[in-house]
Structures are given as C-alpha cells and as structure tokens.
C-alpha positions in Angstrom: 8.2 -144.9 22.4 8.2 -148.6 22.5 8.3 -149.0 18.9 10.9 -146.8 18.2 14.3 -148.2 16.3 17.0 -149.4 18.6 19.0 -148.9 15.3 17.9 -147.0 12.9 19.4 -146.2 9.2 18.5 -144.5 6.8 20.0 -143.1 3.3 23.4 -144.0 4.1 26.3 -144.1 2.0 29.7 -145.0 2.9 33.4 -144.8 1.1 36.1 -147.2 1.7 39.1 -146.6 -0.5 38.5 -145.7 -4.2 35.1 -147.0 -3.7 31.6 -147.5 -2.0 30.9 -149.9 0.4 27.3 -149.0 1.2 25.0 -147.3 -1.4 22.1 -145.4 -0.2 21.5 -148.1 2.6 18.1 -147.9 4.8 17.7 -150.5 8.1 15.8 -150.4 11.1 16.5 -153.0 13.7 12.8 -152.6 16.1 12.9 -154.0 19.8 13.0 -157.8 20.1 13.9 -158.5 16.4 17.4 -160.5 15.7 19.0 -160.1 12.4 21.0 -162.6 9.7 23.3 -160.4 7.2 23.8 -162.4 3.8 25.7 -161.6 0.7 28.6 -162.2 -0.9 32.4 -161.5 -0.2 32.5 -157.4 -0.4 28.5 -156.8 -0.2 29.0 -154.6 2.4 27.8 -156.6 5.6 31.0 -155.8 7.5 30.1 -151.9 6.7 27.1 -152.3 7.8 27.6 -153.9 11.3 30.2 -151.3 11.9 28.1 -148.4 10.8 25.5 -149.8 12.8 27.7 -149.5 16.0 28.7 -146.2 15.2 32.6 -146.9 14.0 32.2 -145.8 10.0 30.9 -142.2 9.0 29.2 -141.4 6.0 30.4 -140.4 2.2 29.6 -136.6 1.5 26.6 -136.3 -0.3 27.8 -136.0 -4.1 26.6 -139.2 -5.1 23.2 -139.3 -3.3 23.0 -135.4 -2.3 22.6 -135.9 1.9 24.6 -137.6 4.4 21.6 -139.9 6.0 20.3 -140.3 9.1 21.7 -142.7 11.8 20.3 -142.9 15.7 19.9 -145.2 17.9 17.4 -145.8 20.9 18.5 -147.5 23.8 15.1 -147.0 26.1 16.3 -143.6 27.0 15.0 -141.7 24.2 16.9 -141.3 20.4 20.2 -139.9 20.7 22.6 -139.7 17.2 25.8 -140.1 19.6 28.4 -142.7 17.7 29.8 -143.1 21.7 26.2 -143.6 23.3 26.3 -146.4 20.4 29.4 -147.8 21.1 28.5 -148.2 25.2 25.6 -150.4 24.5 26.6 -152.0 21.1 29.3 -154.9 21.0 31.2 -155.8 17.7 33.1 -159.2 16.8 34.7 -159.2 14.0 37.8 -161.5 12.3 40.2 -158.7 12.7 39.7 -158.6 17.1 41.7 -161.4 16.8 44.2 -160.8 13.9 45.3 -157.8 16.1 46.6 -159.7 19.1 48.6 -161.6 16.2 49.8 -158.3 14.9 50.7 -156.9 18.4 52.4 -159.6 19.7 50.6 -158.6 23.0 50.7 -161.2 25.9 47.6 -161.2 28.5 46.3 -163.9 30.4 43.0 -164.6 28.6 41.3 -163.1 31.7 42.8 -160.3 31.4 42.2 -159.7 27.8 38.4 -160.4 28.3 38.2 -157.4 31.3 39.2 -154.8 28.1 36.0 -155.5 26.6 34.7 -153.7 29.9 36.1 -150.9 28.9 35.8 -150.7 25.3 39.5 -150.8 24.7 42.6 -153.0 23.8 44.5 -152.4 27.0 44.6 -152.5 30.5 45.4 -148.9 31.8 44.7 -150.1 35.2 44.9 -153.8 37.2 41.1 -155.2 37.4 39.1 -155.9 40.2 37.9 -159.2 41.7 34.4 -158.4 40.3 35.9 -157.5 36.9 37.8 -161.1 36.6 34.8 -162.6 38.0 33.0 -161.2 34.9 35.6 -162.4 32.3 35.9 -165.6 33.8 31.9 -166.0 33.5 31.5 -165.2 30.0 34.8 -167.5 29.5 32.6 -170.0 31.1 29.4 -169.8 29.2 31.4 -170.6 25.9 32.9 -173.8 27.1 36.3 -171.9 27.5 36.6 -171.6 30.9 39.9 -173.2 31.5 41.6 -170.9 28.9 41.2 -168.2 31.5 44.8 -168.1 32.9 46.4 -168.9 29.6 48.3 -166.5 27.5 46.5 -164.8 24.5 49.5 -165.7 22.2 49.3 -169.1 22.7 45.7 -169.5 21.9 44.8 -171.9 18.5 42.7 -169.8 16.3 39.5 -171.2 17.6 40.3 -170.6 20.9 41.4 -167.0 20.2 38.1 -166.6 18.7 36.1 -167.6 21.7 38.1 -165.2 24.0 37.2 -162.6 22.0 33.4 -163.2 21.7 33.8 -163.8 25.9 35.6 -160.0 25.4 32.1 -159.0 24.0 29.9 -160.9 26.1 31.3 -159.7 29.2 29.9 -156.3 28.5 26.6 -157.3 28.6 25.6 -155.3 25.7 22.2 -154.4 24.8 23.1 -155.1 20.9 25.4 -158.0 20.2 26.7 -157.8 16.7 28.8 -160.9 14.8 30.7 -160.6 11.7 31.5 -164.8 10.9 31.5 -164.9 14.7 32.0 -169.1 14.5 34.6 -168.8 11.8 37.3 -171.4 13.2 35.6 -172.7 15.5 35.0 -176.8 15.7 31.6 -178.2 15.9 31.6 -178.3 19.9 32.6 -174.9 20.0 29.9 -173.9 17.7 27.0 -175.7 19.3 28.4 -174.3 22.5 28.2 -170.5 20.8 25.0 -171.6 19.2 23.2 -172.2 22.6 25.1 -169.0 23.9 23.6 -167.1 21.5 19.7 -168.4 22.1 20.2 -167.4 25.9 21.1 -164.2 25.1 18.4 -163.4 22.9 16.1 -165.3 25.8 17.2 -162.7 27.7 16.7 -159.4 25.8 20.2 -159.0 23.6 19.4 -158.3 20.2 21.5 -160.5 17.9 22.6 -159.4 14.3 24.6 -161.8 12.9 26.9 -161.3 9.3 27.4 -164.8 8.1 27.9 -167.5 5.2 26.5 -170.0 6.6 22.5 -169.1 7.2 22.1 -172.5 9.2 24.0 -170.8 11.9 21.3 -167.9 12.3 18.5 -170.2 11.7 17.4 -170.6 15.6 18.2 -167.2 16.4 17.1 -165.0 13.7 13.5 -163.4 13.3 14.9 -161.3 10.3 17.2 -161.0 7.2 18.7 -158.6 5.2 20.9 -159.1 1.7 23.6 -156.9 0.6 24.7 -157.2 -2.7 27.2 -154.9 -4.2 26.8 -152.1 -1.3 23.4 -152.7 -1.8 20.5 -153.9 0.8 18.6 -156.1 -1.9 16.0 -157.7 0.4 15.1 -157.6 4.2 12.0 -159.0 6.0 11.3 -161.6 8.1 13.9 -164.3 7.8 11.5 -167.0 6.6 10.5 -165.5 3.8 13.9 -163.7 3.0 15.9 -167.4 3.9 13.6 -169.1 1.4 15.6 -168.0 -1.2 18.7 -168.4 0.3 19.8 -170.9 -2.6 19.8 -167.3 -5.1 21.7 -165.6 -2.7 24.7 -167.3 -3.4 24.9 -168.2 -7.2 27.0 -169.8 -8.2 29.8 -169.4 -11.1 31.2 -171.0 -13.4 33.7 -173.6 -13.1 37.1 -172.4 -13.3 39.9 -174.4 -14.9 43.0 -174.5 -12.6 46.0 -172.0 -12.9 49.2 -173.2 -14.8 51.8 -174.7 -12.4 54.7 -172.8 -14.4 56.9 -171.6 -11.3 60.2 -172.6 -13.8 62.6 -175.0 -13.7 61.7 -177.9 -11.7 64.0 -179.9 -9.3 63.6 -183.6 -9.5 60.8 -184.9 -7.0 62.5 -185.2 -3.0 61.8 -188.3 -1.3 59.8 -186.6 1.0 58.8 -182.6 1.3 58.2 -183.2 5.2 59.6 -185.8 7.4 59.3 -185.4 11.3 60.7 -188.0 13.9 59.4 -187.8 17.4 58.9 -184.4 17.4 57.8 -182.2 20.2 57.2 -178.0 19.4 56.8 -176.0 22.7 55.2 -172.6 22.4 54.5 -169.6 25.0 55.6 -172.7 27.4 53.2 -175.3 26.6 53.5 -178.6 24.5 51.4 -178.1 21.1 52.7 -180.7 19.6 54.2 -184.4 21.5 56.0 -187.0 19.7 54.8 -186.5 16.4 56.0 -189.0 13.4 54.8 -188.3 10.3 56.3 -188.3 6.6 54.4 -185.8 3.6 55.5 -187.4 0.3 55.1 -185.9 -3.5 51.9 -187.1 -4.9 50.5 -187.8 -0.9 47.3 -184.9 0.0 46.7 -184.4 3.3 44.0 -183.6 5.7 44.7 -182.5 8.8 41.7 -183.1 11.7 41.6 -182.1 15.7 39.3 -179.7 16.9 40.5 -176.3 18.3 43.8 -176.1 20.5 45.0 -180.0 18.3 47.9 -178.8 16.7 46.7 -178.1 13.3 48.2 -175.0 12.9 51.6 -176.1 14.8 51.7 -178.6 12.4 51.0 -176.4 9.3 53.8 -174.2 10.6 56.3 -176.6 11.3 55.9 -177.9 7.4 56.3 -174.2 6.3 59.7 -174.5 8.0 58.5 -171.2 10.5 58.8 -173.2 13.2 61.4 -176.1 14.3 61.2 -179.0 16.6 61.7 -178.5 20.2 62.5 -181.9 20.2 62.8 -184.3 17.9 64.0 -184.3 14.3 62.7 -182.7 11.2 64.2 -182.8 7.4 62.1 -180.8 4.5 62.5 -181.8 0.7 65.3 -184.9 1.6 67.6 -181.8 2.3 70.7 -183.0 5.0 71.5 -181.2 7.6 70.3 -177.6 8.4 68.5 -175.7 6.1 67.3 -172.2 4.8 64.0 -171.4 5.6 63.9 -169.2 2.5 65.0 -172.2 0.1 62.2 -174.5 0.8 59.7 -171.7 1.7 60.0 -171.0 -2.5 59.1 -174.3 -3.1 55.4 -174.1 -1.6 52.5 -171.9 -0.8 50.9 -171.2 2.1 46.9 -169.9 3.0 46.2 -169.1 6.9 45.0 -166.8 9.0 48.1 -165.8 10.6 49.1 -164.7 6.9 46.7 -163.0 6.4 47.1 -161.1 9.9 50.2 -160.3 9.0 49.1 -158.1 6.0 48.6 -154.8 8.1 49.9 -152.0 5.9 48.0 -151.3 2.8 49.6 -152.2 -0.9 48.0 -153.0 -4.1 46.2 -156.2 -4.8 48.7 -157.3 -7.9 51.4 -156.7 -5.2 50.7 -158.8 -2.6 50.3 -161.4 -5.0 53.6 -160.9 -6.2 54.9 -161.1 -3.1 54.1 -164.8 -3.0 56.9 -165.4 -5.7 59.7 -164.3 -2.7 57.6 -165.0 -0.1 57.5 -162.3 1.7 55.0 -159.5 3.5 55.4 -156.7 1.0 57.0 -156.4 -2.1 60.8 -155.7 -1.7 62.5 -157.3 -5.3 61.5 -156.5 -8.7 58.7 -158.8 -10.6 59.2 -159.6 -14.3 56.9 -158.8 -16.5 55.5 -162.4 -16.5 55.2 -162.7 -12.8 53.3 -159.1 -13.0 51.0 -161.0 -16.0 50.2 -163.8 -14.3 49.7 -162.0 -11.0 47.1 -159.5 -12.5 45.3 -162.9 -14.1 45.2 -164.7 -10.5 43.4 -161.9 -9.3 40.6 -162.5 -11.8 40.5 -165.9 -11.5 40.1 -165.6 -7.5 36.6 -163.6 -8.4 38.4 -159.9 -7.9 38.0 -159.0 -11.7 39.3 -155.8 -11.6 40.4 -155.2 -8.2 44.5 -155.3 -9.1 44.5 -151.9 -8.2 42.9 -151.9 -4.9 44.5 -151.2 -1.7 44.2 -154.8 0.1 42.8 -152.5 3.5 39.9 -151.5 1.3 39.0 -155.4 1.0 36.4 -157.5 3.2 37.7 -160.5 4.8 36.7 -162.6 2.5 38.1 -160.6 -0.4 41.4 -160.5 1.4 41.0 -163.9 1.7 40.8 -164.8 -1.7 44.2 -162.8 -3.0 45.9 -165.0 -0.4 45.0 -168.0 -2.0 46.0 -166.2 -5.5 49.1 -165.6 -3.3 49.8 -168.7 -3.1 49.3 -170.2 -6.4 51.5 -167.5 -7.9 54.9 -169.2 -8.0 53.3 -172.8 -9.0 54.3 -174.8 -5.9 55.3 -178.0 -5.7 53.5 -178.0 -2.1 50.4 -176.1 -0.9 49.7 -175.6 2.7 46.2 -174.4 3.4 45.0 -174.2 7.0 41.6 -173.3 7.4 41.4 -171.7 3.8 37.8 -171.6 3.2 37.0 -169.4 6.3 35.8 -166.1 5.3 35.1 -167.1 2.0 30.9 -167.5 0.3 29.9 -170.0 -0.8 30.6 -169.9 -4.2 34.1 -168.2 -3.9 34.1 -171.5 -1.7 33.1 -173.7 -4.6 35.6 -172.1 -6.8 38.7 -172.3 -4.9 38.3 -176.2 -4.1 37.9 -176.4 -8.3 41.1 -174.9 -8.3 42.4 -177.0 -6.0 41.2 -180.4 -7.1 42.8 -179.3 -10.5 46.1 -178.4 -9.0 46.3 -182.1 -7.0 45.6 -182.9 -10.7 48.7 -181.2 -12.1 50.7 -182.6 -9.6 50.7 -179.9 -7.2 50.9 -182.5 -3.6 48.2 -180.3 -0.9 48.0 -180.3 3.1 44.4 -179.1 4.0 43.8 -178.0 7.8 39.8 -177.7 8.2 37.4 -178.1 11.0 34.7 -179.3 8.0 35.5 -182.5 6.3 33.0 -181.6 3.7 35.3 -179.0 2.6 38.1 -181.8 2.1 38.8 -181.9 -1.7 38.2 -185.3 -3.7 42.2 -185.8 -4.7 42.8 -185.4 -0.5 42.8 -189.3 0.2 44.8 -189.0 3.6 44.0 -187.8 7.0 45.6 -187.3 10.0 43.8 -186.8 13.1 45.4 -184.4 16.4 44.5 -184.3 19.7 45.7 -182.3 22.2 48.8 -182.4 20.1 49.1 -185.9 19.3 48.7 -188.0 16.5 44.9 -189.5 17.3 44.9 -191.4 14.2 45.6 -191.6 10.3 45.3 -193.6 7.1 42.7 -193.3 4.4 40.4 -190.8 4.3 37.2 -192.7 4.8 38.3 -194.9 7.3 39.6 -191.6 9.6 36.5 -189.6 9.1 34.3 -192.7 9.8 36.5 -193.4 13.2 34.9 -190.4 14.6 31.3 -190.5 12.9 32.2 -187.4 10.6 31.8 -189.0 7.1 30.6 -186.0 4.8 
C-alpha cells in the first residue's frame, strides 16, 4: 500500500548494559515524511536510529511482556528482515569515524567511500572505475572533492566526518539516517551538508536526523520526535513539536566549579608552551608551517580555522603527543628534552581522539581516575581521595549515579561528559579542550562552560579549539586564527573574531 510504514515500530524495548535504552517505544516513519530526533544526552536517540536500521534487537519481554513489532516497507511489500533494512537504510553516526582512529587503517578517501557500497569496513576486493566514480561523486557533492586521493589517517576531524557521510551517500539509500551528522564540521562545511541534505530529500531520500541543534533540521524536517529518558515523549509534525523546543532542553542549575586540589604546586613556568618556527608533518603532508606562538600562565586561548587548519595539530603538539618536525618547542620553561609523562600530569586534555581511544569497556569512576596518570585504562592504584573526588566529578558532569556504568553503555554525549570530568580530576594547571562541546545538549553545554569560566577563575590557564565562537568562554580573551596550517592571525579576542565577521 502506499501508505504503509517505510519504518515502522512498535512496543519496543531495548537493553544496553545494566539498563534500558528504549522503553516501550512506538514510531512510524510514512512515505515522504523527514524526521528531527531531540532529547537529551542518553534519551535514547542513538538506539533509536540504530533500531530503526535494524542493528539493535529487542529486550525479552519481562518488563513490558512482548518483544514488539519492527518492519519495514521499501515499495516491495513489508518484510521484518534486519538485512533487507540494512541494504536500503544508511547510518552515520560519531563512532564511523572514531573507528578509523581506533584501526589505524590507511585508505585513500576514495577508497574508504567505495566500502559504504558494500556495507562494510573493508575492501575484500579492488573497486571498479564505476565504483570510484561513485565515491568521488558523493565526495563531490559535499564540497570534499579534493580529499579523494588523500589518506583517511590524515584527515582533520571535520574532514573525516564528511568522508564518512560521502561513505553513506554513495549508497544511495532509500532512508538516510544522521546521528549529530555536522558535529565538527565548520560553517562552510555545514551549509554545504545542509544544501546536500534538501537535494536529497528533493529527490525522494527520507531524512531522519538525531541532533542538538534543531536549526540544523529546520529546512529539512516535516516531523519530530523527543526522547526523554528511553522514552518517546512527543512526535508530530515538527512545527508544532519544535515550538517547544525551548522545554526540551531545560536547563539546570548553575554549577559552582570543581576544587583545583591536584597537590603540591610547582611555582608558575614562564611559559607552558613555547614553539619557534615550527613545522609538524603528518601521513606526509604539512599540518602545521612555521608556527610561533608562546601559551603563558594566566593567558586563555582560542584557537580558530575551519576544518583541515591545524587546530587539532596544534592541540596535540601542546599535549606534548606530537613534536616538531621542524622547528623548536619547550613546554613548562623545561631545558632540553623532556618526558612526555612529566608535563602530560600537569594538564588535561578533552578531544575526540580521546575519546576514540576509549574502546574497551571499564567503569565510569575509572576512566576518570585514569585522568590522575593519564592514561587509557586504569593500571596504578587511586587513593581513597582520588576515588572521592572521582565519584563526585561524575555527578557534577550530570551522570548522578552512573559511577558504576560500563563507559560502552554511554551515548556520545554521555561519554563525552566523563571526559571532561576526566580531565578536571587531577586539577590542572593547563586545560586543553578541542572541540569539547561536540556531542554534548545544550544544557550539559551550559554547564560545562560554568565549570570552565570558574576554573579560568581559579587560575586554571585554558586552550579552547571550537568551530563556534559563541561557545568561547568569557575569561578566553585571546585568539589565534589557522589556516591551512598557518598562523592567519591573533590578538584580542574581539578584534580576531571581528577580522572575519564572526563576532558572537
């Protein structure tokens, strides 16, 4: 029948870890609607989407006595077939591109895009003209056309994330869905997705989009649904369900920063960072070029340049994971060579590489701990302190009573969130957050720049990497602007965003 659900859910309940991430969840997506997914970090939008494509199975029926009903109908009559689902329905989510980080796998980007042909993560045979042809195009329709003979591994994290939306769009599927599907991506790579995304649905793709910012789903969507606590609280047609969308994020309270009490403290350095025309070469191409640049107690940073600038490189080099090519660089006035592992104590760090990294599943209280030794895992004994103020970061992050949960059981967002309590753990002296926000609601968002505002406060000195300058806290009164690996320009805050019209 015309009418009939090309997805159709109904009574569903899933488990993920100790818990459920869906409760008794009913959705119908009908022919020519397009869908905006809204809720909160750990709502269960993510479950959703990948329920919807046939990826997640249901809880047995003790909680809600059936297992629900889930089919799909592509225009050749209903079939309940998780594989006929998974031929015509295309997934992005954050983690397509944390597992090329995890992997270590180098692909031309090309390459990489012809998997999404097949539904798979590797190449089990060499691809065809027509196949390339294909990759290249959907390359091409995001703006990223000249990443096509690159290597994966040396993609930014914005231009990761366009291959892999290229890897979905090369399909052609007949159900496109995106979990925070601009997430790192500048503003010319949005408006590029943005008008991506309105050709498809011109042309009969059926969009369903999981995001935290509703503005980006505004043009596309005819419908919305809210998740709240496993929960679909609302759905109906997105004017009347967006109209609201102020309640759908409420916010909290304002949080007062945690204590910067990481013990004894070595008098201030003249400088944390200091780099002296410095090149860094990675997977063979320049990512950063004659960089000078000194970060100085008491001096917050933001750091500017759309995807592919260097932010990240830059991040990186501070963290001490990466050294010069070229060039000289000294961290915390130390002479001479130093250990990584003795400034690397010193500061905190919030990325998405991080939190790629975190691919086995350990406790929530653990993995902050593990920001006292820095390290992936937890390999040395905490104190009973650290193990105190550990369990109380995870609360003040918004997990209240999570420190028991497996960090695999989290959402993005959620996983997100301990990162940031990750870093605050061992009160820094420096905090390095690139791109920190991403993933996060809004008002997880609003909470962590209050607890960042009152760190600068206490003395803690911050670098912040963002693609939004209205993410930029107040005490961040310095920016420095990259492109294409240089320094583009720097000074005062005001006077750098205003340089390139992006005054908040």
């Amino acid at each position: 029948m015309p009418h009939d659900p090309v997805i159709d859910i109904r009574h569903f309940t899933v488990r993920l870890g100790p818990g459920l991430a869906l409760k008794d969840a009913s959705w119908q997506v009908l022919p020519g609607q397009h869908w905006v997914l809204a809720g909160p970090n750990g709502a269960g939008k993510t479950t959703l989407l990948r329920l919807a494509r046939g990826e997640v199975h249901p809880a047995q029926g003790e909680f809600f006595g059936h297992r629900g009903l889930r089919r799909w109908n592509f225009g050749q009559g209903p079939t309940q077939s998780a594989l006929d689902a998974r031929a015509a329905v295309a997934l992005v989510t954050p983690d397509d591109h944390d597992a090329l980080t995890r992997d270590d796998r180098s692909m031309t980007v090309e390459r990489f895009v012809v998997t999404g042909l097949h539904d798979t993560l590797y190449l089990f045979r060499e691809p065809g003209a027509a196949e390339l042809a294909r990759a290249r195009e959907a390359l091409a329709g995001l703006g990223a056309g000249e990443l096509a003979g690159r290597d994966v591994l040396s993609l930014s994290r914005g231009q990761g994330r366009l291959a892999v939306l290229a890897r979905a769009l090369a399909r052609g599927p007949r159900v496109l869905l995106l979990d925070e599907a601009a997430q790192g991506l500048d503003d010319a790579a949005r408006a590029m997705l943005g008008r991506a995304l309105e050709r498809l649905a011109a042309d009969g793709t059926q969009i369903v989009m999981a995001t935290h910012r509703l503005d980006e789903a505004r043009a596309v969507a005819t419908h919305a649904a809210v998740l709240k606590d496993g929960r679909i609280a609302r759905q109906g047609p997105a004017a009347d369900v967006l109209a609201g969308a102020a309640r759908i994020f409420a916010a909290g309270p304002a949080l007062a920063p945690p204590r910067v009490d990481g013990g004894p403290r070595q008098a201030p350095p003249e400088h944390f960072v200091e780099l002296r025309g410095v090149d860094v070469v990675r997977q063979g191409r320049t990512a950063l070029a004659g960089v000078d640049w000194t970060l100085r107690p008491g001096e917050h940073w933001a750091l500017l340049g759309s995807n592919g600038a260097g932010k990240s490189t830059l991040v990186a080099l501070c963290q001490g994971a990466l050294r010069p090519t070229r060039g000289r660089a000294s961290w915390f006035g130390l002479p001479g060579p130093v250990n990584v592992w003795d400034i690397r104590r010193r500061m905190g760090l919030v990325s998405p590489e991080l939190q790629a990294a975190h691919r086995y599943d350990t406790t929530a209280t653990d993995v902050v701990l593990s920001g006292y030794f820095s390290s992936i895992g937890l390999y040395a004994r905490p104190d009973a302190g650290q193990v105190e103020r550990a369990e109380a970061l995870v609360d003040l992050v918004g997990l209240e009573g999570m420190q028991r949960r497996g960090v695999r059981t989290l959402s993005y967002g959620q996983l997100r969130r301990l990162l940031i309590a990750r870093a605050l753990a061992p009160g820094p002296e420096l905090l390095l957050l690139d791109e920190a926000c991403s993933g996060l609601d809004p008002e997880a968002r609003a909470r962590f720049l209050e607890v960042v505002q009152g760190l600068a406060g206490a003395g803690v000195t911050l670098v912040f990497a963002t693609h939004d300058p209205a993410e930029i806290p107040p005490a961040v009164g310095l920016c420095l602007r990259l492109e294409a690996g240089r320094v583009a320009a720097r000074g005062p805050r005001e006077l750098v965003l205003a340089q390139r019209g992006a005054l908040p």
